[in-house]
DRENPAMAR-586015 format. One record per residue: x, z, y of N, C-alpha, C, O in turn; residue in one letter. Coordinates in steps of 0.2 Angstrom, whole numbers, padded with zeros to 4 digits, always signed. Each point is the difference from the previous one (the first is absolute). Layout:
BEGIN
XZYXZYXZYXZYA ...
This chain:
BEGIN
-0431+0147+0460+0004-0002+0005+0008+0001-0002+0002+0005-0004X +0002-0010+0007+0007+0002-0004+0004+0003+0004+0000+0000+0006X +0005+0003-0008+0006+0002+0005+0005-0001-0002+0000-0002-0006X +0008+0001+0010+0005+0000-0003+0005+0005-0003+0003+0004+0003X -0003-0004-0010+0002+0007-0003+0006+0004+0003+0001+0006-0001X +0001-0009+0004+0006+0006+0004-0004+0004+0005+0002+0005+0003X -0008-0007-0002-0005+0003+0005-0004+0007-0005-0004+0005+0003X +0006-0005-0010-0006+0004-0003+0003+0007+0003+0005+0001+0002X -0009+0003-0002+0004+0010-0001-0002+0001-0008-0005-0002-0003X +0013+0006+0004+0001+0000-0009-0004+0006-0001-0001+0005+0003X -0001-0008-0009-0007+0005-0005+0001+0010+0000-0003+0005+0000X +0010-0006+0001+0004+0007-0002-0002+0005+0006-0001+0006-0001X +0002-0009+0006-0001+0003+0007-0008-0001+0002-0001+0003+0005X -0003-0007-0006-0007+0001+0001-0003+0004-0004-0004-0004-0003X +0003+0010+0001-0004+0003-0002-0005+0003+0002-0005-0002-0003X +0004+0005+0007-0006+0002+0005-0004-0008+0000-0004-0002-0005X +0004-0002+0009-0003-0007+0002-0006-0001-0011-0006+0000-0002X +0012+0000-0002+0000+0000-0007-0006+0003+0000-0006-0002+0001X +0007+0009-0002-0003+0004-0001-0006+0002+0002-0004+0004-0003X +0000-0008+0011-0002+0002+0003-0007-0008-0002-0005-0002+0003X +0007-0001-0009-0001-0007-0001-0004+0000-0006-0004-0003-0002X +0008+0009-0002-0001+0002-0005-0006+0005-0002-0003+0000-0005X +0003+0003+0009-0005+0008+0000-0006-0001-0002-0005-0004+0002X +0004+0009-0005-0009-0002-0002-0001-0005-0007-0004-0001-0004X +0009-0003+0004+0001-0003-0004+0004-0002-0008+0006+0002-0001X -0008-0006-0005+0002+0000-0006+0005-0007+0003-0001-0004+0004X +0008+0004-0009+0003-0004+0002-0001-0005-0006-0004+0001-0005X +0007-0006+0005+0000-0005-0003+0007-0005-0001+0001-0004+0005X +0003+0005-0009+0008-0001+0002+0003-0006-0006+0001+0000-0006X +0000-0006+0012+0000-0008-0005+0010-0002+0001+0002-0002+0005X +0000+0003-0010+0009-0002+0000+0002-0005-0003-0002-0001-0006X +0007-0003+0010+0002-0005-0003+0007+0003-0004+0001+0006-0001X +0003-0012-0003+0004+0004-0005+0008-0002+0004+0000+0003+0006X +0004-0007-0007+0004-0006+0002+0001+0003+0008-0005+0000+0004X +0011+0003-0002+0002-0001+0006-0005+0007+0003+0002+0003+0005X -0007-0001-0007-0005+0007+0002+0002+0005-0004+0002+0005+0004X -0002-0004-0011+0002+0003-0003+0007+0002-0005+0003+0005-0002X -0002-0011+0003+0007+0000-0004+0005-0005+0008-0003-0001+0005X +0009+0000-0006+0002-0005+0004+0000-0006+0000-0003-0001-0005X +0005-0006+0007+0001-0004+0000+0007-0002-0005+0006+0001+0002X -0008-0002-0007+0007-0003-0005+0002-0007-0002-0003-0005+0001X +0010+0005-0004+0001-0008-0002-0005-0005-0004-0002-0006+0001X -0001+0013-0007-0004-0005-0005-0006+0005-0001+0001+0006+0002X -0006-0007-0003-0007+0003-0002-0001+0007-0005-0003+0005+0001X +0008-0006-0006+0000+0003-0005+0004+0006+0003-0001+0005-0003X +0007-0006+0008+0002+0008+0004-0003+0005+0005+0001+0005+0003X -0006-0008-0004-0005+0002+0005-0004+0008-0004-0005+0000-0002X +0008+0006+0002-0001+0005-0006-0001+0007+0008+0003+0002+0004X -0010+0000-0007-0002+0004+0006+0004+0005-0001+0002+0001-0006X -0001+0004+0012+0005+0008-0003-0005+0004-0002-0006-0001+0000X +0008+0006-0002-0004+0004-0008-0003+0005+0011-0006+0002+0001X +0008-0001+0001-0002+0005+0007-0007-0004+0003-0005+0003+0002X +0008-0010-0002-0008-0003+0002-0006+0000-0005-0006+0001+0000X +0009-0003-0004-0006+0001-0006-0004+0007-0002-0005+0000-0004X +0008+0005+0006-0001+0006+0003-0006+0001+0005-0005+0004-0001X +0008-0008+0007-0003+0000+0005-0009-0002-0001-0005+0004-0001X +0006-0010+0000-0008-0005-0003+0000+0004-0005-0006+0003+0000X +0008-0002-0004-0006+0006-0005-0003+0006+0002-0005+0001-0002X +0008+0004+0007-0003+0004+0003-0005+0000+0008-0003+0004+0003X +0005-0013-0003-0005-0005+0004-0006-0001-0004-0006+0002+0003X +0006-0004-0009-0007-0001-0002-0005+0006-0001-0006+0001+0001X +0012+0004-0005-0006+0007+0002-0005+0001+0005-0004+0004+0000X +0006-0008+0004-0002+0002+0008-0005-0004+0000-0005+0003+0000X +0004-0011+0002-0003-0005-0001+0003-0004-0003+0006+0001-0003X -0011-0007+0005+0001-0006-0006+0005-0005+0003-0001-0002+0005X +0007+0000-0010+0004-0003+0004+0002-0006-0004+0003+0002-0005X -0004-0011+0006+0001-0004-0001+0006-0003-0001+0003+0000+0005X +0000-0003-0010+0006-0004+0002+0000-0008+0000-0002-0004-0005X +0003+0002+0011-0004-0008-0001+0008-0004+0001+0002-0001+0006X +0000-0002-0010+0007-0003+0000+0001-0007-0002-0004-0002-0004X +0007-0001+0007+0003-0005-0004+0002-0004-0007+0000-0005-0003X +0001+0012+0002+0003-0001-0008-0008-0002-0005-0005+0001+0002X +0007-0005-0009-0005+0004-0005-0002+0007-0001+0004+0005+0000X -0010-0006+0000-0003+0009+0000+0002+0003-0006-0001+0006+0000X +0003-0009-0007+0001+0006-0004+0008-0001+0004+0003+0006-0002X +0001-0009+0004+0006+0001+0000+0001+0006+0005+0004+0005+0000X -0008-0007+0005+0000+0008+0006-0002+0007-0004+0003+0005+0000X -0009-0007-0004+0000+0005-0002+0003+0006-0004-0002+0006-0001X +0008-0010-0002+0004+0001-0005+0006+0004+0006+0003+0006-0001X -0002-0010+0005+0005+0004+0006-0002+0004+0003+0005+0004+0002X -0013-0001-0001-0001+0006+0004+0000+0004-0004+0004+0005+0000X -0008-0007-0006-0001+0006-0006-0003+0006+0001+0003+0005-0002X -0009-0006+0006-0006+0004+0003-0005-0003-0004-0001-0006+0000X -0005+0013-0004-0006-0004-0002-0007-0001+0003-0005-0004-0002X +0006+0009+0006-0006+0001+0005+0000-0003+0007-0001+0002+0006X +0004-0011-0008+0000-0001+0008-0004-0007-0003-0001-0002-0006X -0001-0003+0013-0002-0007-0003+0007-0005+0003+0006+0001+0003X -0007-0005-0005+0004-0007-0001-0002-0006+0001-0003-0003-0004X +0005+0000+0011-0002-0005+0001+0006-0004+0001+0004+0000+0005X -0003-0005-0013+0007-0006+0001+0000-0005+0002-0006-0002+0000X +0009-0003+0002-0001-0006+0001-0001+0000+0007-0005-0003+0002X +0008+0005+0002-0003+0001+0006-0009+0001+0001-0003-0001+0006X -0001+0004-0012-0006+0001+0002-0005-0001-0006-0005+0003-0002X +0012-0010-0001-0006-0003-0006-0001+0002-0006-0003-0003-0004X +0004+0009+0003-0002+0003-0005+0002+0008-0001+0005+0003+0000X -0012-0002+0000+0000+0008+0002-0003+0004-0006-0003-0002-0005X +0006+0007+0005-0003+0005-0006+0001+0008-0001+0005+0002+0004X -0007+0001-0007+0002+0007+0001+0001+0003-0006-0006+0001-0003X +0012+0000-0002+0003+0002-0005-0003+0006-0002+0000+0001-0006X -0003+0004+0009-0004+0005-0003-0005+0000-0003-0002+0004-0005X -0004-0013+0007-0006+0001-0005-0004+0000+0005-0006-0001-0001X +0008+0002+0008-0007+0000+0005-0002-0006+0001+0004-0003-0002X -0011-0002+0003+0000-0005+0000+0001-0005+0007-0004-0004+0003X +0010+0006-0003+0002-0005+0006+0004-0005-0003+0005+0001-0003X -0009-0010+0005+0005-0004-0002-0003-0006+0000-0005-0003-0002X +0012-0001+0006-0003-0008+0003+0005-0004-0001+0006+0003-0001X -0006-0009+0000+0007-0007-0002-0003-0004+0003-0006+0000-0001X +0009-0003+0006+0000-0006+0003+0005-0006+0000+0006+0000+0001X -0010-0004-0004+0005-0008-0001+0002+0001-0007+0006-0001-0002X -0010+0003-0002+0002-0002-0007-0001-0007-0001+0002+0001-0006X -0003-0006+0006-0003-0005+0002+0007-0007-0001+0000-0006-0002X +0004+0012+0005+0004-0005+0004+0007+0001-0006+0005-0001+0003X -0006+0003-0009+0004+0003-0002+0004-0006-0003+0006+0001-0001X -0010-0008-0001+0005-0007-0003+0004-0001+0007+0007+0000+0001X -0010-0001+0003+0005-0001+0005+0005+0003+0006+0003-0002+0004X -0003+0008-0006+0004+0004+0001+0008+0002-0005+0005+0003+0002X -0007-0006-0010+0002+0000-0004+0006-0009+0001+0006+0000-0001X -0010-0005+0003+0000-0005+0002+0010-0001+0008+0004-0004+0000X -0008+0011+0005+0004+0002+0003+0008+0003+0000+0005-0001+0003X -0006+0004-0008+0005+0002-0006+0006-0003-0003+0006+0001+0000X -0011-0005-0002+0006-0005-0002+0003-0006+0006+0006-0003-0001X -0008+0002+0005+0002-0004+0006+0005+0004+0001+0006-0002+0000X -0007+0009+0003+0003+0005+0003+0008+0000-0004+0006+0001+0002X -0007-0001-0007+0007+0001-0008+0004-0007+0003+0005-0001+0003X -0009-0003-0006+0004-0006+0004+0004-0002+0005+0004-0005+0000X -0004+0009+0006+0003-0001+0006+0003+0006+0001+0005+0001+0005X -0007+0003-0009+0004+0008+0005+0006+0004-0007+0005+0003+0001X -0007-0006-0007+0005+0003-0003+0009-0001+0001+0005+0003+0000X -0007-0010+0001+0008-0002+0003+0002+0006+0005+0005+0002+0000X -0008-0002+0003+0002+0003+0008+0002+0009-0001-0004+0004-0001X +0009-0003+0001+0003+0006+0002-0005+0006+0002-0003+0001+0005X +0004+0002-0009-0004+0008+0003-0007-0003+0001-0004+0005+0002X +0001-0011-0003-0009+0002+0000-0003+0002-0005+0003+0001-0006X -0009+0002+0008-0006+0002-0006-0004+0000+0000-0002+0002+0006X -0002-0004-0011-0005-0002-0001-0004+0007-0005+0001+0002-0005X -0007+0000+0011-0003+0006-0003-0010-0003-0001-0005+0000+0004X +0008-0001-0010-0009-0001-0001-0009+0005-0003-0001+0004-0005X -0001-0005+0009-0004+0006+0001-0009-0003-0002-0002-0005+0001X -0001+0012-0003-0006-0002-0002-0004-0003+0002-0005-0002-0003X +0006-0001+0012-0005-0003+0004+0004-0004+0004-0004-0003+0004X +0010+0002-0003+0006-0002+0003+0005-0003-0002+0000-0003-0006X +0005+0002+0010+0007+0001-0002+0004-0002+0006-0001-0003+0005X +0007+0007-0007+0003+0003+0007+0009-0005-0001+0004+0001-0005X -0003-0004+0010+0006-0002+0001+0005+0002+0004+0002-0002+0006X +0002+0006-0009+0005+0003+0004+0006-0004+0002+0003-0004-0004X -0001+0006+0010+0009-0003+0001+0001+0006+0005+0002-0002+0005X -0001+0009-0006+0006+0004+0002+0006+0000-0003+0004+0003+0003X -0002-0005-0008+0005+0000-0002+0004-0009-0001+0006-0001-0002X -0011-0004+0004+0003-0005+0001+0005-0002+0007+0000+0003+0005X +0004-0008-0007+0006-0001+0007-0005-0005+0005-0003-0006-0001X +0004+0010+0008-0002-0004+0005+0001-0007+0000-0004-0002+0004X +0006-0003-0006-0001-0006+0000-0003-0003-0005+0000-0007+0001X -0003+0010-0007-0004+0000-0006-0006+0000+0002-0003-0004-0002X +0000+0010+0007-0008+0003+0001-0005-0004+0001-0006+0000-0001X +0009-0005+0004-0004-0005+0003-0003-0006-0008-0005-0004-0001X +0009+0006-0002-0002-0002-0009-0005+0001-0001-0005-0005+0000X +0005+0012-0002-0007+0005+0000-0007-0002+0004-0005-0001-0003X +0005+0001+0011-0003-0002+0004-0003-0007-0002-0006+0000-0001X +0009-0004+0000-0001-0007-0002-0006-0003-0007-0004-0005-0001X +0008+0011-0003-0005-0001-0007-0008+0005+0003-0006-0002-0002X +0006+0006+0004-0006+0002+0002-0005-0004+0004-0006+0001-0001X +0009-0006+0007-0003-0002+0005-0001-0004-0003-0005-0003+0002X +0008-0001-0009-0002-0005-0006-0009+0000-0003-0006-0003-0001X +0010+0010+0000-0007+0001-0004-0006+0001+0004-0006-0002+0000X +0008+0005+0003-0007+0002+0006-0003-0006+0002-0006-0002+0000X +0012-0002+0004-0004-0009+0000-0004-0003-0006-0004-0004+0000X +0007+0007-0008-0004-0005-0004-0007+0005-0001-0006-0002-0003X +0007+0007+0005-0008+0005-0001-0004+0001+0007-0002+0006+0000X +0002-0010+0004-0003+0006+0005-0008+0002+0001-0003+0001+0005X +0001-0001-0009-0006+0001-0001+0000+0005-0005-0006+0002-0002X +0010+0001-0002+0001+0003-0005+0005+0006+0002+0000+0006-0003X +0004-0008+0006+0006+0007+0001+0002+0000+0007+0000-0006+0003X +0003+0011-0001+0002+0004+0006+0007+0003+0000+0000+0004-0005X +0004-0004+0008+0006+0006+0001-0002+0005+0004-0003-0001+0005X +0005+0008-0007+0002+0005+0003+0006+0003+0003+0001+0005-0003X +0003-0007+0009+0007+0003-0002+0000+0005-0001-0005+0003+0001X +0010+0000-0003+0002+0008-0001+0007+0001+0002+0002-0005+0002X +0004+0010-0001+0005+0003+0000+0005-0004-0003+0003+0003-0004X -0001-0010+0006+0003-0005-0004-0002-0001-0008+0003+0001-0005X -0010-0003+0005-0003+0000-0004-0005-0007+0000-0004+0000+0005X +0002-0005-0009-0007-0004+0004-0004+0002-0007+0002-0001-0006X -0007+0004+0007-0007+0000-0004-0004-0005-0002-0005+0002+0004X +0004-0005-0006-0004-0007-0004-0008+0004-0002+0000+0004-0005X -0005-0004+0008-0005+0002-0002-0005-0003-0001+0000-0006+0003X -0007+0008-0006-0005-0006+0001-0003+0000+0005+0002+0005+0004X -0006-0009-0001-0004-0001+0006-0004+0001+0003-0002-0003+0004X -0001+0010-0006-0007+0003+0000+0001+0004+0007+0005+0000+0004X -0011+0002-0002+0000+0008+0005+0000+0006+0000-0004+0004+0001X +0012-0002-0005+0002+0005-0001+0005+0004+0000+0005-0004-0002X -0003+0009+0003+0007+0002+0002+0000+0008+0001-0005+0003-0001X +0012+0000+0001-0003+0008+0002-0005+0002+0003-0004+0004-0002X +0004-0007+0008-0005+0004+0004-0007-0002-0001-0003+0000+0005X +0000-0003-0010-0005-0003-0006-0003+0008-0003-0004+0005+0001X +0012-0007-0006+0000+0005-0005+0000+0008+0004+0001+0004-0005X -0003-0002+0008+0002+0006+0006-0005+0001+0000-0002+0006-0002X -0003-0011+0006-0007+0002+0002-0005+0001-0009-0004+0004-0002X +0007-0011+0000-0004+0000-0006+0001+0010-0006-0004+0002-0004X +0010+0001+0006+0002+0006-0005-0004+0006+0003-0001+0006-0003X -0001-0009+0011-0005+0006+0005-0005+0003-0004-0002+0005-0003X +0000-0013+0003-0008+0000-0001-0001+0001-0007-0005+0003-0002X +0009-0006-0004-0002+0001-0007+0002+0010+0000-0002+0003-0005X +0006-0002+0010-0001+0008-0004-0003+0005+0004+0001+0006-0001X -0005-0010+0005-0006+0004+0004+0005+0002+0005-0001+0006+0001X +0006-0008+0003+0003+0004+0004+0000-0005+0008+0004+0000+0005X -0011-0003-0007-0002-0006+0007-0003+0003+0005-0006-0002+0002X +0010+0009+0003-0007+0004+0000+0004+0004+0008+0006+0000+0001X -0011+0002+0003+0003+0002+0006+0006+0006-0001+0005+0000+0004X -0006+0006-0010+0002+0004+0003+0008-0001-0007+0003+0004-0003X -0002-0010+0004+0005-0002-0005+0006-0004+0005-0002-0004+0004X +0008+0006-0004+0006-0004+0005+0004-0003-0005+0004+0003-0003X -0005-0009+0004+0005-0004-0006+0010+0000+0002+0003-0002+0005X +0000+0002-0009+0007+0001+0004+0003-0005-0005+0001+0001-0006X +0003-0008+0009+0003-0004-0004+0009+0001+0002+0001+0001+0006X +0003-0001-0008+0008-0002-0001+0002-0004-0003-0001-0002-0006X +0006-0002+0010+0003-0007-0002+0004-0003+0003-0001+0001+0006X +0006-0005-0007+0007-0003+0003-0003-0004+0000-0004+0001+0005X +0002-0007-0008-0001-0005+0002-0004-0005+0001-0005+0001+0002X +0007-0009-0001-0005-0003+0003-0009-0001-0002-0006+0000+0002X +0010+0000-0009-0006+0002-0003-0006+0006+0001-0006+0000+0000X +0010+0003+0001-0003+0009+0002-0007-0002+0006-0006+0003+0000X +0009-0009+0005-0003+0000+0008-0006+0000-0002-0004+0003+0004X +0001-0007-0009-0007-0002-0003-0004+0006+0000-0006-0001+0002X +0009+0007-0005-0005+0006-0001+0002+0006+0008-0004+0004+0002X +0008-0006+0000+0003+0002+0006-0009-0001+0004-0004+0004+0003X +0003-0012-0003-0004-0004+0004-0005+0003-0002-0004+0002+0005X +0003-0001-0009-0008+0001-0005-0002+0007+0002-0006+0002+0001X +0012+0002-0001-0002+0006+0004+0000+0003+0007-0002+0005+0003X +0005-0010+0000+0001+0002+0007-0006+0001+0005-0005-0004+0001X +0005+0012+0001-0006+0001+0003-0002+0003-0001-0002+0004+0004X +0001-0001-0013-0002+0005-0004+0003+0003-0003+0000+0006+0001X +0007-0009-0005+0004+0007-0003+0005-0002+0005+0000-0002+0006X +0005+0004-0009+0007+0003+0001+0005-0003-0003+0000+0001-0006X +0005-0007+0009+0004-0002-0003+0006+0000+0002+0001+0000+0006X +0005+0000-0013+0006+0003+0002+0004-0005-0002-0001-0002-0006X +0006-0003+0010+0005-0002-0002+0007+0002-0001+0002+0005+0002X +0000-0007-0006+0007+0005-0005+0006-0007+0002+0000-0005-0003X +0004+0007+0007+0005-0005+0001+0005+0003+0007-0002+0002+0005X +0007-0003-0006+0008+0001+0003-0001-0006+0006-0002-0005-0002X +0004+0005+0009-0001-0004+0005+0007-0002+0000+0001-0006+0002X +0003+0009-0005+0007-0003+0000+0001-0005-0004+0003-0004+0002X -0006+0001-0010-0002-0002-0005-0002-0006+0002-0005+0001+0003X +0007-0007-0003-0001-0007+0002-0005-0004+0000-0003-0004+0004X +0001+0007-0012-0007-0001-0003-0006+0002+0003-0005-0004-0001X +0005+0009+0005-0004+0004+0004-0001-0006+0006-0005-0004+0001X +0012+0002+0003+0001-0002+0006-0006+0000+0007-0002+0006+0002X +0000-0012+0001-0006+0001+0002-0007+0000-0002-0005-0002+0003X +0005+0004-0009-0007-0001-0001-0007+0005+0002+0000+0006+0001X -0006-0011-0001-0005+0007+0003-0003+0002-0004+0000-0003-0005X -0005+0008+0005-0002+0002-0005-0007+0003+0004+0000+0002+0006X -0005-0002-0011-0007+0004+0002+0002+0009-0004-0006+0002+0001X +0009+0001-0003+0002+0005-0001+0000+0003+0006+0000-0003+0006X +0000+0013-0007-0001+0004+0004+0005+0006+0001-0001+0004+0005X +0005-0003-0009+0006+0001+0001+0006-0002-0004+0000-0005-0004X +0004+0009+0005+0007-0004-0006+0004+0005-0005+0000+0006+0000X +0002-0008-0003+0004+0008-0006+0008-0006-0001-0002-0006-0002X +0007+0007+0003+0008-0002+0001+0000-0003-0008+0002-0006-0001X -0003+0011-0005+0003-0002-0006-0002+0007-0003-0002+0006+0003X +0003-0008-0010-0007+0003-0005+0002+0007-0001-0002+0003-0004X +0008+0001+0008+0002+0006+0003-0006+0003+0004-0002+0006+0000X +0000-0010+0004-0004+0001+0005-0008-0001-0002-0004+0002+0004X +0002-0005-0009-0004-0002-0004-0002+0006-0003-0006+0001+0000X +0010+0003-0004-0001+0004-0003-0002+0005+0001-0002+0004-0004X +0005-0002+0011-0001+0007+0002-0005-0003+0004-0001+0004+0005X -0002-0008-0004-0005-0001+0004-0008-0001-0008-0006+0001+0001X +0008-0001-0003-0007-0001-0007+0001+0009+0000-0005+0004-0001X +0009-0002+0001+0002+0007-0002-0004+0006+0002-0002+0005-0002X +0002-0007+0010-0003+0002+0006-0008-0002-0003-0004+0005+0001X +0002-0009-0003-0007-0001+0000-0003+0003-0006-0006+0001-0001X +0013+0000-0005-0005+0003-0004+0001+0009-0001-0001+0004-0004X +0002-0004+0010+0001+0010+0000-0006+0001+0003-0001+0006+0002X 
């Protein structure tokens, strides 16, 4: 069921409700990266988690098993948490793995790798001209940014996407994201895929296990969906924030900004 996120009660002040949801039980704790953990930035590459949150998530995993399922490529995220004992699901999903040696690990849409590659170059073609775009290509993906292009440009961006998706549609999908279009292959898979699928490969598909996912974005909604019901879902975003505006969300409370974020992981790992 959805609500309108100015409707959630923020995560900080439900404790008892929390608490009382949790009891008895092992938790299960799945974070997105981008806008959850770090903030919303100009370019990808400024996106550098604080050494206090990296703190937090490692004194989180002690506790239970905690996922990072992001956007970015998965060695790229994994390189920015710089945690060993966590899994990693990049690609919005499509490719998961767990840097310690446990055997957790799945790729989705390798397949699709000439034509994604194919992608790429289209994308170079129409966007390098263009002021402030970028073009971020990724192991199962690729991501078209215009935050930093000028409002009368965007629609640029827009255009070569809507191109390609016309010339593939049996083949690729967009995702949007936070001024961002996603280019991905076509299959049935997404975060909240990856979520259910991360349950069940690490035995944690199980009554007395509470899954808890966190996430800004639109993408997030998917595993928001996938758990509604069952775990615990938090969105992470500012109502003042445009980007926020009216959207709804299957999420069960809210945390403002990764201030609140962190003292809220923090809480859960004491």
């Amino acid at each position: 069921m959805t609500k309108h996120i100015g409707d959630l009660p923020p995560a900080l002040e439900s404790s008892g409700d929390l608490n009382a949801r949790m009891a008895g039980k092992r938790l299960a704790v799945f974070l997105d990266y981008d806008g959850t953990l770090t903030p919303i930035v100009a370019r990808p590459e400024l996106a550098v988690m604080a050494d206090g949150m990296r703190t937090v998530i490692r004194n989180l995993a002690d506790r239970c098993s905690v996922c990072i399922v992001s956007g970015r490529d998965r060695p790229d995220v994994e390189n920015l948490v710089g945690i060993d004992n966590l899994i990693f699901a990049g690609s919005h999903g499509f490719d998961i793995a767990s840097p310690d040696g446990r055997a957790i690990q799945k790729e989705q849409g390798a397949e699709f790798a000439g034509l994604l590659q194919d992608v790429i170059t289209r994308l170079h073609e129409i966007m390098d001209p263009i002021g402030g775009a970028l073009i971020e290509p990724k192991k199962a993906s690729v991501a078209a940014h215009y935050r930093l292009v000028a409002e009368d440009q965007k629609h640029k961006v827009k255009d070569v996407v809507d191109e390609i998706l016309a010339a593939n549609p049996n083949s690729l999908k967009v995702t949007p994201g936070k001024m961002v279009w996603e280019i991905q292959p076509k299959i049935d898979w997404d975060k909240g895929k990856a979520v259910l699928y991360l349950l069940n490969a690490l035995g944690l598909d199980t009554d007395d296990v509470v899954p808890m996912y966190v996430g800004d974005d639109v993408t997030d909604e998917h595993a928001f969906e996938a758990l509604s019901g069952r775990g615990i879902n938090i969105f992470v975003g500012d109502l003042a924030d445009p980007e926020v505006g009216e959207r709804s969300t299957a999420a069960d409370y809210i945390c403002k900004d990764q201030d609140e974020v962190g003292r809220f992981l923090d809480s859960l790992a004491r």
